[in-house]
Phi, psi and omega in degrees: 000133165205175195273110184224189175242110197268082153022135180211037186041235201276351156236157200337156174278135157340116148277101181208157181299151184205158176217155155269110243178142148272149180208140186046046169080000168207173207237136208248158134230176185210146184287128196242350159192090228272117177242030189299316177266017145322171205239147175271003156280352171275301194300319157322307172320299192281336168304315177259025141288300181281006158275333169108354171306149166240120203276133169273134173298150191299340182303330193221056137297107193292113183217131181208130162302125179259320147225153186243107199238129184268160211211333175317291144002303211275303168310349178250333180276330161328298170359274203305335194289299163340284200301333208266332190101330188334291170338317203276333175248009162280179172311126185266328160062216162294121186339283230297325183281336156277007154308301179285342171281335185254000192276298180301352174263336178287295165348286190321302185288331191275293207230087183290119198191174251221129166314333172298286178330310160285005186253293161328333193277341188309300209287158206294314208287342193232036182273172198229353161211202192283323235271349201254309180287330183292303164309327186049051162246052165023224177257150201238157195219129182311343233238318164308291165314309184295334156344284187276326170287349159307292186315325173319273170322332169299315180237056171304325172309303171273349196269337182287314170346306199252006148322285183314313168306322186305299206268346198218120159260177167275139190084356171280150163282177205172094135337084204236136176195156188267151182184150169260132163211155214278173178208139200264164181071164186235342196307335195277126194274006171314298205334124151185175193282140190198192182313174144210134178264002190236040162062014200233103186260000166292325175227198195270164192209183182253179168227147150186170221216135197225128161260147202200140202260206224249013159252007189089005163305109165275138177233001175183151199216135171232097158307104154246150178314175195233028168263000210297152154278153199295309165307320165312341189267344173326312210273313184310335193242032152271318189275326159296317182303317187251022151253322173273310160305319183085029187238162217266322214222105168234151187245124162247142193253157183155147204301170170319295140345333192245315167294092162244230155286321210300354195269322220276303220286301191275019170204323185246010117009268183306306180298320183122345193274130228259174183191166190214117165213190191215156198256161194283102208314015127273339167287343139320302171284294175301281173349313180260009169309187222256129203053024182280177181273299172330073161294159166269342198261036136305324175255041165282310185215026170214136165316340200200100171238119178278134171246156186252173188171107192316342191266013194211052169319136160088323192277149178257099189255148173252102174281145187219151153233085216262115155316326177275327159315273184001297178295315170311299201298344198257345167300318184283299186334287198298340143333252196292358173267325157293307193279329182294321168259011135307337146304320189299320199286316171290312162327305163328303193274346162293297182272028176247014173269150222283331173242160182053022194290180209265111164248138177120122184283316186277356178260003183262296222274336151317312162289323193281313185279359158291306170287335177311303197289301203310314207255341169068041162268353171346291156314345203232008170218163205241093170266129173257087194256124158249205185276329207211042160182171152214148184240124154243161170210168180271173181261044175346328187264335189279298202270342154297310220279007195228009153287327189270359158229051183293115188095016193220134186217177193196102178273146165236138189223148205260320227282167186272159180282004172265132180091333166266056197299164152323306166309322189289307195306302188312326179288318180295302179323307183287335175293349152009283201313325173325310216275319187273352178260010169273351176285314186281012152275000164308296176274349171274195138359309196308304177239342166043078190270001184236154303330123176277117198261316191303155194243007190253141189279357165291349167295272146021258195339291163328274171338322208273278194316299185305303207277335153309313188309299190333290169261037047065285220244339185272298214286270195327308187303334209264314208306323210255321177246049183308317169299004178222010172257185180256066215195102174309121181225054154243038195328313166298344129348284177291328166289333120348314232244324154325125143278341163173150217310342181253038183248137177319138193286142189240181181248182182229151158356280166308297179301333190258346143286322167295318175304327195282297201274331195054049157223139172274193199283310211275014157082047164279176163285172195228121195205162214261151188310301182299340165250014171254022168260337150310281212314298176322323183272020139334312167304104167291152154239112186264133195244096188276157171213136174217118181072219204278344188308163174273153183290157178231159172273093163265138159265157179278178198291117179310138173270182177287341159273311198320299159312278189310010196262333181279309170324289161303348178286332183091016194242166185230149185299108181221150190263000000 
């Protein structure tokens, strides 16, 4: 006997019981009842009854999750990686390692960790999220990932190639800046003692330089050893910009330290390409020297005025001057000039003490010159050293004279001033800061591209590069869900608001009640890209079973924020 359904043209189908039987060698049925109007839970019933099923009473009916792996997260940056294309121009290579190239570029961002770690988090038996199932690379083995970053790092070359055609034309500007990061261990011959922007002059580090277009989109990332000077790294990314990319005209931007002449004269000279930097506080100083073109009474009544200077042929200087700098600065000065003598004072008092005192001009000048160099007041006190004592005084006309130009910077530029204003270079200049908050999501919390463990230097590289890809996929992602982050995200707004391009940068309106309230307008919480991608992983993804059936994939129910956050991604919630 079994349970079947007969077709009925415009009406509902038949439901009816039926049995089977032979007569003469064949095999006949017959309807034995019509069960069209049963409930269809009735109807189930009799069904997997007479199927040989064993029906559990509804009180203990067997229903269990067998596992729950958070997936919110992983699903809005996969999205994004889908959506943005990303995926389309890595390398493709054997399936299974661009899987894992792209699984290690979402990892980063969704759970930032050490390749051991991400190939646990991956593998099916230890995973810490979805991104291993979604993909279906079952268990990944470190040994895999070093594999595939190998594979990366080979075509670091085409995937920046084709960033640039998206992002970079002839004639754009193109955001160049420098950073440092420490590597544990020496085996790496990148490895060496340098500068350190991360304060750790105990160990060895890289240098690498990140390019950006003038909203802060990265397209191209380059790793030098790490005594490398910041102007040395100029001429590789001249030679890229117009050999690999191919464009004949950029105006490249980079801070005072990186443009410098020998750089201007001898790499973006010869290329062809116009550049915005800014001059070094002594060249600052020579300019307003006494009969210089950097008058001070430039600013009786305006912030930003361009000057000419024989010492800057052909070139365009702009001068500026912000008051609330001003201030900072002189505040700080006065900071530390108080706390530098108050060192002095201790020291002092060392050697005036009755037992043991501090004897010797060179074990006194030792002590002086550790507080002196830490705080870099040298210039600004008169020091006096014996055999058994010391005396200081301020330099009063050196610290006036460099007070009167607090707040006061000079952008320099090759481009003509048609088509260019004073304005556009000051705005162009200031855009850096694009550049430098893409290093610390590079380096922080966001990607923790730090401490660098690999000891081969195309590995080093590889890491770099992947942890750019990243942030890549977080600057677009912050871009889109700028209204629920601690992110202006009416910029234009705030720029409205300027009275002029050399005035301290505002918030809008709309941002500074979302900082006030921590509410967004529709009364969400309000949150930092990283803990509103914890929230996102909250969203489960479940492998449910009932009773004896093979499993199935639910997700749990989103909450409202979590839907608005995919919402703004452009993205649909997929298991």
């Amino acid at each position: 006997m079994y349970v079947t359904r007969i077709p009925n043209r415009d009406s509902p189908p038949a439901v009816l019981v039926r049995e089977s039987y032979r007569e003469g060698g064949k095999v006949k049925s017959r309807t034995l009842a019509n069960i069209s109007d049963w409930p269809e839970a009735k109807i189930d019933s009799l069904r997997r009854v007479l199927a040989g099923e064993t029906l559990v009473p509804l009180g203990e009916q067997r229903f269990e999750i067998a596992r729950a792996l958070a997936h919110g997260h992983v699903a809005a940056v996969l999205g994004t990686v889908r959506r943005l294309g990303l995926d389309k121009i890595l390398p493709k290579g054997p399936a299974r390692k661009a899987k894992l190239i792209l699984a290690m570029i979402v990892a980063r961002i969704v759970e930032p960790a050490a390749k051991l770690a991400t190939a646990r988090s991956l593998s099916e038996a230890t995973a810490a999220h979805s991104l291993g199932a979604v993909l279906g690379l079952g268990e990944v083995d470190e040994d895999e990932l070093y594999a595939a970053l190998d594979l990366l790092g080979r075509s670091q070359a085409s995937v920046e190639k084709v960033l640039a055609e998206r992002h970079l034309k002839d004639g754009v500007l193109v955001l160049y800046d420098v950073t440092s990061s420490y590597l544990e261990g020496r085996r790496c011959e990148l490895a060496q003692f340098g500068y350190s922007r991360d304060h750790r002059p105990d160990r060895p580090q890289i240098v690498f330089g990140l390019m950006c277009t003038p909203e802060g989109c990265p397209v191209a990332v380059e790793v030098f050893e790490g005594n490398l000077g910041d102007p040395s790294t100029l001429a590789h990314q001249v030679k890229k910009l117009r050999t690999r990319f191919r464009l004949k005209r950029i105006v490249l931007v980079g801070d005072r330290g990186m443009i410098t002449k020998a750089r201007i004269d001898g790499d973006l000279a010869p290329a062809g390409f116009d550049w915005i930097t800014a001059l070094r506080a002594p060249a600052i100083k020579a300019l307003a020297a006494e009969g210089g073109p950097l008058q001070l009474s430039l600013f009786d009544e305006r912030d930003m005025a361009e000057i000419v200077s024989d010492d800057y042929p052909g070139e365009r200087l702009v001068v500026c001057r912000n008051p609330e700098l001003a201030a900072e600065r002189t505040r700080k000065r006065a900071e530390l000039l108080e706390a530098t003598e108050k060192a002095l004072i201790k020291i002092r008092a060392m050697t005036e003490k009755k037992r043991n005192p501090l004897r010797g001009a060179d074990k006194i000048a030792l002590k002086v010159g550790a507080v002196i160099d830490r705080r870099h007041m040298a210039k600004h006190f008169e020091l006096a050293i014996t055999e058994t004592g010391l005396a200081w005084s301020r330099k009063a006309e050196a610290i006036a004279a460099e007070a009167a130009l607090d707040g006061v910077y000079v952008i320099r530029s090759s481009l003509p001033g048609d088509g260019f204003p004073a304005a556009a270079l000051v705005v162009a200049y200031k855009g850096l800061s694009h550049a430098e908050r893409g290093f610390r999501d590079i380096k922080s919390g966001d990607l923790d591209v730090r401490p660098i463990h690999h000891r081969r230097a195309h590995r080093v590289r590889a890491h770099v590069f992947l942890c750019m890809l990243a942030y890549y996929v977080v600057w677009r992602m912050k871009r889109d869900l700028a209204p629920m982050l601690f992110k202006d995200d009416a910029p234009a707004a705030a720029a409205a608001e300027r009275s002029s391009p050399v005035a301290k940068a505002k918030v809008s309106p709309a941002a500074r009640r979302k900082a006030m309230r921590k509410r967004t307008h529709d009364g969400q919480p309000v949150h930092s890209f990283r803990t509103l991608l914890k929230d996102l992983a909250n969203l489960t993804r479940n492998s449910v079973r009932f009773g004896d059936a093979r499993p199935t994939t639910i997700l749990s129910r989103p909450t409202p924020t979590q839907t608005r956050a995919f919402d703004l991604l452009g993205l649909k919630i997929a298991a």
